[in-house]
C-alpha positions as CSV (number, residue, x, y, z in Angstrom):
1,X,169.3,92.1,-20.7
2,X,168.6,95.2,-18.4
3,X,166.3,96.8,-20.7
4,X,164.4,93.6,-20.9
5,X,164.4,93.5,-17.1
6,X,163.4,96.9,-17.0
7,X,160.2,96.1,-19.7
8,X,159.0,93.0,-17.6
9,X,158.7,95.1,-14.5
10,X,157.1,97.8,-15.8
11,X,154.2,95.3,-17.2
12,X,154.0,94.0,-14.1
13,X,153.6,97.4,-12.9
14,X,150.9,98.2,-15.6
15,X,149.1,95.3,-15.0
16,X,148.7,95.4,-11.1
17,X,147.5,99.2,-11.6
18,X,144.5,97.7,-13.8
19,X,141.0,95.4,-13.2
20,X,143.7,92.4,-12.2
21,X,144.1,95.3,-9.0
22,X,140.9,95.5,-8.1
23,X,140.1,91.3,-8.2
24,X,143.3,91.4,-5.3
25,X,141.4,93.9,-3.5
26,X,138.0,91.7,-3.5
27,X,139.4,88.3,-2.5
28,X,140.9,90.3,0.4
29,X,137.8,91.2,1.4
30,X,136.5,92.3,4.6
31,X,139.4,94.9,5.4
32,X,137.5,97.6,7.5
33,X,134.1,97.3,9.6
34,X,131.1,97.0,7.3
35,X,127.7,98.9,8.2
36,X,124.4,97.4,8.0
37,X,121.5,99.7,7.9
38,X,118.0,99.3,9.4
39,X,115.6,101.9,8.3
40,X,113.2,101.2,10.9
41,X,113.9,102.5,14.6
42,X,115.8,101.0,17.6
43,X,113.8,98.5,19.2
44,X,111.7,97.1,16.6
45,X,111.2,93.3,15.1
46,X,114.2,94.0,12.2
47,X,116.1,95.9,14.7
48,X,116.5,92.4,17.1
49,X,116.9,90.4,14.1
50,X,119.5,92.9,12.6
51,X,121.7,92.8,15.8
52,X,121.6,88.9,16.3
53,X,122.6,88.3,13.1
54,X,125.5,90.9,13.7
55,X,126.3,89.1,17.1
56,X,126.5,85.7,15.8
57,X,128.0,86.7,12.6
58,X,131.2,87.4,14.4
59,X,131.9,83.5,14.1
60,X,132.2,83.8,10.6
61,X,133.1,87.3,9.5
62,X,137.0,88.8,10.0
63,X,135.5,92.1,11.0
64,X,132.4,94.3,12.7
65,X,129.3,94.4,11.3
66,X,127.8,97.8,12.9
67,X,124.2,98.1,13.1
68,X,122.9,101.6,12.3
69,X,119.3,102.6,12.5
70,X,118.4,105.0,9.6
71,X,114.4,105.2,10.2
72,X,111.7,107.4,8.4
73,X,109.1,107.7,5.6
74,X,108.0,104.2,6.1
75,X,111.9,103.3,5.8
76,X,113.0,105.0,2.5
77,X,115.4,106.9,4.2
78,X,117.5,104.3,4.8
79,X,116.9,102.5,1.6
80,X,118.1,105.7,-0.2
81,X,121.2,106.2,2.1
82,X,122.1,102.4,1.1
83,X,121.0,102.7,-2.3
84,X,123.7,105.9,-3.2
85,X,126.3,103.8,-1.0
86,X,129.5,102.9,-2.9
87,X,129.1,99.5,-4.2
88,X,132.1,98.0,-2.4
89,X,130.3,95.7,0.1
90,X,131.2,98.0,2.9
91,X,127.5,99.3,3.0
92,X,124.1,97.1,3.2
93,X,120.7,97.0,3.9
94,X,118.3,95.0,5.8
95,X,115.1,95.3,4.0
96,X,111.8,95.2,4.5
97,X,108.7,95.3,1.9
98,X,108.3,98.9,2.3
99,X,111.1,98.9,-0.2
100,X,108.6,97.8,-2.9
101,X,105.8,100.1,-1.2
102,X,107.5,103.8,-1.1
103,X,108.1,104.3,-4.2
104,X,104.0,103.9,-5.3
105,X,103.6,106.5,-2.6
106,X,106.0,108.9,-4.2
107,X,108.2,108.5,-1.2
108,X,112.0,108.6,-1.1
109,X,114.5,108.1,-4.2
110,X,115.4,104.3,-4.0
111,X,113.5,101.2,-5.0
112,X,114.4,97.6,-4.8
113,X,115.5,97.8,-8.5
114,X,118.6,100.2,-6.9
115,X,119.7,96.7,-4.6
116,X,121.7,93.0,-5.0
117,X,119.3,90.4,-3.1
118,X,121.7,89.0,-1.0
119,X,118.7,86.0,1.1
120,X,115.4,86.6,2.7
121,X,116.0,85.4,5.9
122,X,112.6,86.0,7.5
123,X,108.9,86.0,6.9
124,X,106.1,86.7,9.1
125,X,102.6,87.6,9.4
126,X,100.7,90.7,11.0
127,X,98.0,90.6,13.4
128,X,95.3,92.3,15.5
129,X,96.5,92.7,18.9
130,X,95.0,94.4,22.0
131,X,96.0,95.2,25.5
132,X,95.2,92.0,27.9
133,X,92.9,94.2,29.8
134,X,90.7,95.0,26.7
135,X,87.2,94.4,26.6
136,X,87.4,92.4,23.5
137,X,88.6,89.0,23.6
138,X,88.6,87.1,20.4
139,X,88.3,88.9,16.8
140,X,85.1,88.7,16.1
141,X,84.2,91.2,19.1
142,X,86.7,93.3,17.9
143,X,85.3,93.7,14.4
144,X,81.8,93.6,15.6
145,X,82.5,96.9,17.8
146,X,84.6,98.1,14.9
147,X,81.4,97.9,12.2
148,X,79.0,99.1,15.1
149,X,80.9,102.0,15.2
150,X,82.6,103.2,12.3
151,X,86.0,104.8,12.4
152,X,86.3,104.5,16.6
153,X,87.8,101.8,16.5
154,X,92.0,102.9,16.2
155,X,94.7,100.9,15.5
156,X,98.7,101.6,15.6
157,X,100.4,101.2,12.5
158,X,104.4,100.8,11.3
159,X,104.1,103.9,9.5
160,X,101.7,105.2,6.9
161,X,102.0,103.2,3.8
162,X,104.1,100.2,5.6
163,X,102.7,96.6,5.3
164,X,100.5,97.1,8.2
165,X,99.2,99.9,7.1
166,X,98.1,98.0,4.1
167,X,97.1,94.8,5.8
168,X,94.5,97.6,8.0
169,X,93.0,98.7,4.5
170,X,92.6,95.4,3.0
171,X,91.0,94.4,6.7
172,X,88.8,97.0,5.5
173,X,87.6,96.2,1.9
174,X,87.3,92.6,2.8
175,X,85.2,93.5,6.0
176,X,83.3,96.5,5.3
177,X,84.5,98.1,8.7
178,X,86.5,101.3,9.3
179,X,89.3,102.1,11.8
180,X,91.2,104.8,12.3
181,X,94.4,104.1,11.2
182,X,97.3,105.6,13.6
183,X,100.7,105.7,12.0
184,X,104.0,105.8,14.1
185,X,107.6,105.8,12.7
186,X,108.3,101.8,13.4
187,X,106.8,98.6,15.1
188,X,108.0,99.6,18.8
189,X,106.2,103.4,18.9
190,X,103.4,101.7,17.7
191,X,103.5,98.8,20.6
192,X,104.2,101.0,22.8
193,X,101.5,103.2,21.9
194,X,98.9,100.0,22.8
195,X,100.7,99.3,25.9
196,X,99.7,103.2,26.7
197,X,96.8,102.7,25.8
198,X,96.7,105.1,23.7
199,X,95.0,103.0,20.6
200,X,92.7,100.6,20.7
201,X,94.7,97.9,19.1
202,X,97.8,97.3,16.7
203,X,98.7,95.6,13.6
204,X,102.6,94.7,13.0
205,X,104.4,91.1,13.6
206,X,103.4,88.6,16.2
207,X,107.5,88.1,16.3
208,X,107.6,91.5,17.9
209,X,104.7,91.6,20.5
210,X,105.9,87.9,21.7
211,X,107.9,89.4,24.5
212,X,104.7,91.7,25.4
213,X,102.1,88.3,24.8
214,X,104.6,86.2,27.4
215,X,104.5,89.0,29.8
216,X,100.7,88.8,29.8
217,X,100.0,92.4,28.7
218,X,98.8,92.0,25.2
219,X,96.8,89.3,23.4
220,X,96.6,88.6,19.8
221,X,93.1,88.3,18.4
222,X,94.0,87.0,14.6
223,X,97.0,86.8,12.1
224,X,96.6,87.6,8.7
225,X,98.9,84.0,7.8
226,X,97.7,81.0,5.7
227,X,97.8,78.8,9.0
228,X,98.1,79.0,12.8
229,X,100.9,80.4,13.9
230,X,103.1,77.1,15.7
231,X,103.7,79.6,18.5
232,X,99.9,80.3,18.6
233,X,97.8,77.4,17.8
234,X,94.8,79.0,19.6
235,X,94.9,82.2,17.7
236,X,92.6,82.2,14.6
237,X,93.8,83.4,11.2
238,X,91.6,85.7,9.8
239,X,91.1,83.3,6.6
240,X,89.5,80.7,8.7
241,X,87.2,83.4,10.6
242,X,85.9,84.4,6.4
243,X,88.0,87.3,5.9
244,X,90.0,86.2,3.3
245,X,93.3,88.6,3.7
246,X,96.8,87.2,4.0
247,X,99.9,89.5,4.1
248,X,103.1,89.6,5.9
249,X,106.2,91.2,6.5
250,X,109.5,90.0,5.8
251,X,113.7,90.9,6.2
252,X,116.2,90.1,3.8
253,X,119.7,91.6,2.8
254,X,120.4,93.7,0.1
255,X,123.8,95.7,-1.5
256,X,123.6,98.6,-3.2
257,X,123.6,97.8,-7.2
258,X,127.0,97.1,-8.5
259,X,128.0,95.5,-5.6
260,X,130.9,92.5,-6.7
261,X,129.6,89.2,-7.9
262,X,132.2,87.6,-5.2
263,X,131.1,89.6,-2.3
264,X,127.4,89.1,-2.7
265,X,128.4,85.1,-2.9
266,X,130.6,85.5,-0.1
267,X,127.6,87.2,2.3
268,X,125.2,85.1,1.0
269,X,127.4,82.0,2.3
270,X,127.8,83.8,5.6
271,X,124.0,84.5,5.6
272,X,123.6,80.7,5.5
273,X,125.6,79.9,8.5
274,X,124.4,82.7,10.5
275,X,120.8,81.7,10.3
276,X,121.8,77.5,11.0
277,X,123.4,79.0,14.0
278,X,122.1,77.5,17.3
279,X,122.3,80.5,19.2
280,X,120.9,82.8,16.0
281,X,118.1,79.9,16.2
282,X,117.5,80.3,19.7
283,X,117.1,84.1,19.7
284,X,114.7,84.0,16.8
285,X,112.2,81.4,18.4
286,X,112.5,83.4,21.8
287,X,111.2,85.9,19.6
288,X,108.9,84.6,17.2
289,X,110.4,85.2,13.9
290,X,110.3,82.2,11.7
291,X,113.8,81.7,10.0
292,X,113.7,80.8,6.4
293,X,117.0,81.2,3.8
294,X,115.9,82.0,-0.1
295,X,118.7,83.1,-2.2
296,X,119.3,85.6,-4.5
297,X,117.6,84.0,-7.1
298,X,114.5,83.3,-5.2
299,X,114.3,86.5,-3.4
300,X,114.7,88.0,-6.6
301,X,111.3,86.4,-7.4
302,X,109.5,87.5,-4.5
303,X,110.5,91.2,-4.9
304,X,109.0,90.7,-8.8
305,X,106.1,89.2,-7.4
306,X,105.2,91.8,-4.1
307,X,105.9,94.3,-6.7
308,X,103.3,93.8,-8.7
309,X,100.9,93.5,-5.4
310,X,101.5,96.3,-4.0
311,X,101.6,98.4,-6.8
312,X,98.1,97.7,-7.4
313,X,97.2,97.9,-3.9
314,X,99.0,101.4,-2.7
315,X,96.9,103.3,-5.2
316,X,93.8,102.4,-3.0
317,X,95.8,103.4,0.2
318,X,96.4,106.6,-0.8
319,X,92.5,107.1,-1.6
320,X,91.9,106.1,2.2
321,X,94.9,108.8,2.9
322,X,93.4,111.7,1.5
């Protein structure tokens, strides 16, 4: 009877040493803070919408979230420090398009193939903004001057390569103009570099001038979206003014590859109460990012799809680069 004692405990031993181990370990999850990466600076559109989501997620989530900006090359620094993460839900990403876009410009060592898509959460448009005190007041004056005077015209980008980047060259095919494009590391050096003065205008999110636009020092001349913006019915889209260019950023969490099935489900459950949260809610419309929740699956499909745009439209960046 001892002995068969003795054999019954050491299976149970055995079998909590193996995979039955590890499935305790990830329906005890959270047990330590978890880090979520920005690869764009402090300041900037995912920045806010980063830290809200961290706020309010403290409702919902047994520990931390820390938010950590990783910025530089257009983001892929932070995509490649989440990207070689351990898989063990402890490290994520907020993403951005430039995911999809480094890679094409031979930048960094990650690409969205290396991630889980946890849920797009956000989706916005870019724009052609200038300082209130500009001597152009509606886009058509803007890209008059522009064409008049080729390559005088400068505009602050994201970073070189980073969707409004992109957005300024296919401005530029579709119009027949040329700017000088000015790349900064991030949305907020390159507001801040039209509230200097420095440039002539910017192109990056509406959701991150808003604060700027409600202050009455910088006015948006045209968004690159399908329709007016709800929180801008008089400013034109540049599809309605013939220039037939529509791009847009977008945010959306991602683990590294390899992450557990149950921990992407579990986040992507907290993702959806999170972003129904009043105050979340709130915060976003104070700051003009427009809230939307697409799974895995569909977010998936949108990653295919911008893939295949951007690889064919980074090749004619890099032309305008050299």
């Amino acid at each position: 009877m001892c002995k068969l004692i003795k054999l019954c405990l050491t299976i149970f031993v055995l079998l909590c040493s193996t995979p039955f181990a590890g499935f305790a370990q990830t329906n005890s999850y959270p047990q330590k803070t978890v880090e979520m990466v920005v690869p764009w600076p402090a300041g900037g559109g995912t920045d806010a919408i980063s830290r809200i989501y961290s706020e309010v997620a403290r409702t919902y989530f047994s520990q931390t979230i820390l938010v950590t900006n990783k910025p530089g090359a257009i983001g892929s620094i932070g995509f490649a420090d989440v990207a070689s993460a351990k898989p063990d839900g402890y490290k994520l990403i907020m993403g951005t398009p430039e995911v999809l876009i480094a890679p094409y410009l031979g930048i960094g060592h990650a690409s969205y193939l290396d991630f889980i898509p946890i849920a797009r959460i956000n989706a916005d448009p870019t724009s052609i903004t200038v300082r209130s005190d500009s001597k152009w007041n509606t886009i058509e004056e803007f890209m008059a001057y522009a064409k008049s005077n080729p390559g005088s015209a400068t505009l602050s980008t994201s970073g070189s390569g980073a969707v409004p980047d992109i957005a300024a060259v296919a401005l530029e095919e579709k119009s027949g103009v040329i700017f000088t494009r000015v790349p900064y590391q991030g949305e907020s050096p390159a507001i801040q570099a039209i509230l200097a003065g420095q440039v002539d205008a910017t192109v990056v999110s509406p959701g991150a001038l808003s604060a700027h636009v409600k202050a009455g020092k910088l006015k948006i001349l045209a968004v690159t979206s399908v329709q007016r913006l709800k929180d801008y019915p008089d400013t034109p889209t540049f599809k309605e003014r013939g220039i037939d260019i529509v791009i847009g950023t977008w945010r959306g969490l991602m683990f590294p590859k390899g992450t557990p099935a149950e921990i992407v489900r579990q986040w992507k459950d907290l993702t959806k109460k999170v972003i129904s949260d009043p105050k979340f809610l709130e915060t976003a419309q104070k700051q003009n990012v427009n809230v939307i929740f697409e799974d895995s699956d569909a977010f998936t499909a949108v990653l295919n799809q911008e893939n295949d745009l951007y690889k064919r439209m980074v090749p004619k960046l890099q032309i305008v680069n050299k």
